[in-house]
VEXLORO-500449 format. One record per residue (C-alpha): x, y, z. Coordinates in Angstrom, 2 decimals, m for minus. Example, Ala and Ser with C-alpha at 12.3 -4.5 7.8 and 13.67 -1.06 7.14 Angstrom:
{pt {12.30,m4.50,7.80}}
{pt {13.67,m1.06,7.14}}
// end
This chain:
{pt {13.02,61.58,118.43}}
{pt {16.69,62.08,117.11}}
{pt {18.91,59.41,115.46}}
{pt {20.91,58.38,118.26}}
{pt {17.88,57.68,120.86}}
{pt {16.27,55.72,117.96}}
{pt {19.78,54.17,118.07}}
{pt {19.64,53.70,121.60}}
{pt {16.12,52.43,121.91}}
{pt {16.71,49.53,119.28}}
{pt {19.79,48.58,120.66}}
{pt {17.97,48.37,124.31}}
{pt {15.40,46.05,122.66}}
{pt {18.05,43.82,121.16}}
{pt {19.56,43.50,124.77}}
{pt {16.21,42.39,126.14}}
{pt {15.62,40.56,123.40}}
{pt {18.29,38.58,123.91}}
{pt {18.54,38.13,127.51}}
{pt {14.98,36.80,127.61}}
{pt {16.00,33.99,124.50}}
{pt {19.12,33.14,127.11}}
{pt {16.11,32.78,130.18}}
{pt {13.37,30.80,127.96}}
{pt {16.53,28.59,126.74}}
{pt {18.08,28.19,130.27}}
{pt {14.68,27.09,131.66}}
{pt {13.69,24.39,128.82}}
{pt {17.20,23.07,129.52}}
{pt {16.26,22.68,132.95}}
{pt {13.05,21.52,132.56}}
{pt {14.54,18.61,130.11}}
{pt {17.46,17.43,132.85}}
{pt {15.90,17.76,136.25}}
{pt {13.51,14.27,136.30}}
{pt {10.19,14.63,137.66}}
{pt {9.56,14.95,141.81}}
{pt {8.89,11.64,143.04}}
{pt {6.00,11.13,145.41}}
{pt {5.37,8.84,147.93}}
{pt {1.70,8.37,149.09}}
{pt {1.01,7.08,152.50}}
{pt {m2.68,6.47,153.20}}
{pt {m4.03,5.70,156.53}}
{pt {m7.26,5.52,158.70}}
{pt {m8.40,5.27,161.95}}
{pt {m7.11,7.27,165.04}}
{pt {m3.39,5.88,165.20}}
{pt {m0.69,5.76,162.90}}
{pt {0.92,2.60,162.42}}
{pt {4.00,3.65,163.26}}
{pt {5.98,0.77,161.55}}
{pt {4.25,2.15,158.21}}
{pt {4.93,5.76,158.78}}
{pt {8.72,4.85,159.72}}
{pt {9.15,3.31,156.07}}
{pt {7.12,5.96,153.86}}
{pt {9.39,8.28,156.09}}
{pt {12.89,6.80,155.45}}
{pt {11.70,5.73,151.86}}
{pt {11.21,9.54,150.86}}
{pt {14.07,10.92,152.83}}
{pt {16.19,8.24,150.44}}
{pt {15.01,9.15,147.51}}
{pt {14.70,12.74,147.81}}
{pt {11.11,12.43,147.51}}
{pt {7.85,14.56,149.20}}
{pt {5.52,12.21,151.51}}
{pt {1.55,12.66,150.63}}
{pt {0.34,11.44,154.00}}
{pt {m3.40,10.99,153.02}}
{pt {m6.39,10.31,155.60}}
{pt {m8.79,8.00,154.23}}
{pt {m11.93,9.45,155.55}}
{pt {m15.31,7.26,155.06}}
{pt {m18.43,9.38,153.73}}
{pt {m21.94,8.13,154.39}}
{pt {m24.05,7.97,151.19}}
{pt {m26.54,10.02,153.15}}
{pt {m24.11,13.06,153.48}}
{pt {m22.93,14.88,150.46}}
{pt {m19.37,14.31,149.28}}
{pt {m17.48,17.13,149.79}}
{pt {m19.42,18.13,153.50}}
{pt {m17.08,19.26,155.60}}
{pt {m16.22,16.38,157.82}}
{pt {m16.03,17.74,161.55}}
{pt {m15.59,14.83,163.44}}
{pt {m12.76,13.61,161.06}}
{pt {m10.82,16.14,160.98}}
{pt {m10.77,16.36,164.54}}
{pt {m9.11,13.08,164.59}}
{pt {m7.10,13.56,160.90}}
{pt {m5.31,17.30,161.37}}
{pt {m3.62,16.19,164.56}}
{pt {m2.16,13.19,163.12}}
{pt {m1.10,15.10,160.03}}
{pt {0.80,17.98,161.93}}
{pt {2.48,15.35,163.83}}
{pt {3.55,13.87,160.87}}
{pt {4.71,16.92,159.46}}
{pt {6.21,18.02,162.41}}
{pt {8.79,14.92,162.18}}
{pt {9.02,14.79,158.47}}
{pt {10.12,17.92,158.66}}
{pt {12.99,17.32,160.99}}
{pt {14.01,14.84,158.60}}
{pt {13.78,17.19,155.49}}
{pt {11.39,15.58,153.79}}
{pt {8.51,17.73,152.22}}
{pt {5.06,17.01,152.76}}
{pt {1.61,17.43,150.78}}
{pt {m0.89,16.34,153.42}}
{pt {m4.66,15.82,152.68}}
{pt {m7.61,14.26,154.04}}
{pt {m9.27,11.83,151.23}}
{pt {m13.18,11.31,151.12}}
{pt {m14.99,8.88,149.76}}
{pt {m17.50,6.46,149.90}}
{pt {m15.09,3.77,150.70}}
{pt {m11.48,2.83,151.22}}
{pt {m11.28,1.89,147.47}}
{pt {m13.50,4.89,146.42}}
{pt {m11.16,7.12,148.32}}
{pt {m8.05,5.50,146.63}}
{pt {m9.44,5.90,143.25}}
{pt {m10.78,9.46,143.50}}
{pt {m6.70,9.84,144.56}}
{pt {m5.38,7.83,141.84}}
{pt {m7.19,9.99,139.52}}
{pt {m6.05,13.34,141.16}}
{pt {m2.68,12.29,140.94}}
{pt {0.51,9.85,140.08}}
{pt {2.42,8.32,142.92}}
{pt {5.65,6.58,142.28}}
{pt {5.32,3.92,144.90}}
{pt {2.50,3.82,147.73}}
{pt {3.16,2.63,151.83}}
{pt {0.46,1.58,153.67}}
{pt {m0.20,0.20,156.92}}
{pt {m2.57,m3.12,157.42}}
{pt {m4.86,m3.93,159.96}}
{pt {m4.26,m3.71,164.01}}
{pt {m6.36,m5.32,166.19}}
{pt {m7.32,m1.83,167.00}}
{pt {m9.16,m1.34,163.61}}
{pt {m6.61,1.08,162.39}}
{pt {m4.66,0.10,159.23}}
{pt {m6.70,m1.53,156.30}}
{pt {m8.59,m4.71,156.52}}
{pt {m6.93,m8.00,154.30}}
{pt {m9.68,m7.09,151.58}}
{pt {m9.01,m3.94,151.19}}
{pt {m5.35,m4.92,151.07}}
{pt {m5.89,m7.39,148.08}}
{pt {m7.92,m4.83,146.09}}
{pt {m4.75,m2.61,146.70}}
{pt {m2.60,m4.87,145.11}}
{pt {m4.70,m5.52,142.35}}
{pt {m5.80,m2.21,141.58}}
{pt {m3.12,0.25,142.53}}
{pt {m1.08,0.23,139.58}}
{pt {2.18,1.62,141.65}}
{pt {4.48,m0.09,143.17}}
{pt {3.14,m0.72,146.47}}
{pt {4.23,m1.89,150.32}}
{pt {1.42,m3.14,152.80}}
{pt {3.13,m3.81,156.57}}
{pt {1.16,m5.84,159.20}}
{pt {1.52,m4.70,162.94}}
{pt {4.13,m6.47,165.43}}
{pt {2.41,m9.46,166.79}}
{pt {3.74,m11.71,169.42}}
{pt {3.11,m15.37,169.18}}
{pt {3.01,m17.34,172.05}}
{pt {5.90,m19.56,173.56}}
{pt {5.69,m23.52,174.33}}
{pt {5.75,m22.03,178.00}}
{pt {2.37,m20.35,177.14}}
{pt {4.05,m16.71,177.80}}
{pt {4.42,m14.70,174.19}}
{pt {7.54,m14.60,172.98}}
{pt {9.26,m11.89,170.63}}
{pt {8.42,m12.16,166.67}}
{pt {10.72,m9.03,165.93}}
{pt {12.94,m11.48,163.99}}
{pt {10.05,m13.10,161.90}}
{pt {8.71,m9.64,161.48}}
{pt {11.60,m7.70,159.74}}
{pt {10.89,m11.19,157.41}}
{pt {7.03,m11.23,156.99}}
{pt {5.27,m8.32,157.79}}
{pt {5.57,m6.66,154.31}}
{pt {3.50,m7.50,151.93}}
{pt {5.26,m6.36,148.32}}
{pt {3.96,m5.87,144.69}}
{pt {5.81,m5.02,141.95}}
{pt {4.70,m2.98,138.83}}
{pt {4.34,m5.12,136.06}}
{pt {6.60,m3.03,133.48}}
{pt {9.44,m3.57,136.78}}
{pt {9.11,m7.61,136.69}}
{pt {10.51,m7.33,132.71}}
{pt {13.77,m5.34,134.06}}
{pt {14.53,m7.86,136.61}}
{pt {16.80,m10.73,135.31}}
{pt {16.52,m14.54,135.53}}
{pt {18.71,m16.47,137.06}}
// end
């Protein structure tokens, strides 16, 4: 090899040298500005979405730039192993996911379905709390239909769940002193969430 190609060569390797130090430094500067994706979990069982629920875990993540986790909380029998493919379950869970990927997606909002075993509602939500961090969680409490999650699951949820966390109740109609039911939209927008806030939140809110 002559003088000038060793020439050549080294100054090649100086160039690449260099332009991968400008790449590695351009990506940890990146990495340090750009805050972490926030993710919004919204569990839910049965063979209806609540579509109260869905509508705020929807709007929430379209806000805040943020990708849904729609997860179906699906009950495994101690007599069947774990992770047993659950036919019956997913016949009822995949629809209800594609439909609610179908409109999160005309909303731009990204999605990271899943269907959630586990032995119970609270086994399912820890084996997901250990997968993974949420940044706030949306969930839907019970209908008279049985779909949403019953009042004690609800208080373990905001006892346990260490995000910050919305339960909302179903529409319900009470009736009127003329025996017919009259419309509780009103009182709803008022009382059918149920709220918690993180306990490192309640020291950044100020006294009055």
């Amino acid at each position: 090899m002559s003088v000038a190609e060793i020439v050549v060569a080294v100054i090649l390797l100086a160039v690449i040298g260099f332009l991968l130090t400008r790449e590695l430094k351009r990506r940890r500067t990146e990495a340090a500005i750009t805050p972490a994706a926030i993710r919004i979990l919204f569990p839910f069982v049965g063979e209806e979405l609540s579509s109260r629920a869905f509508d705020a875990a929807l709007r929430a993540a379209r806000a805040e730039g943020a990708t849904l986790v729609p997860a179906y909380i699906a009950i495994v029998p101690l007599a069947v192993q774990l992770d047993t493919p659950l036919r019956k379950e997913a016949q009822v869970a995949i629809p209800l996911l594609e439909a609610i990927e179908q409109r999160a997606a005309k909303q731009g909002v990204p999605v990271d379905a899943r269907i959630q075993p586990g032995r119970s509602v609270r086994h399912a939500f820890r084996l997901l709390m250990e997968d993974e961090d949420f940044d706030r969680v949306v969930a839907p409490a019970s209908a008279k239909n049985g779909d949403g999650f019953s009042a004690e699951d609800v208080a373990w949820m905001l006892e346990n769940v260490p995000e910050e966390i919305a339960i909302l109740r179903p529409p319900r109609a009470v009736p009127s002193s003329n025996g017919r039911p009259r419309d509780q939209r009103r009182n709803d927008r008022v009382r059918r969430i149920l709220f918690r806030m993180p306990e490192h939140a309640k020291d950044e809110v100020p006294v009055a």
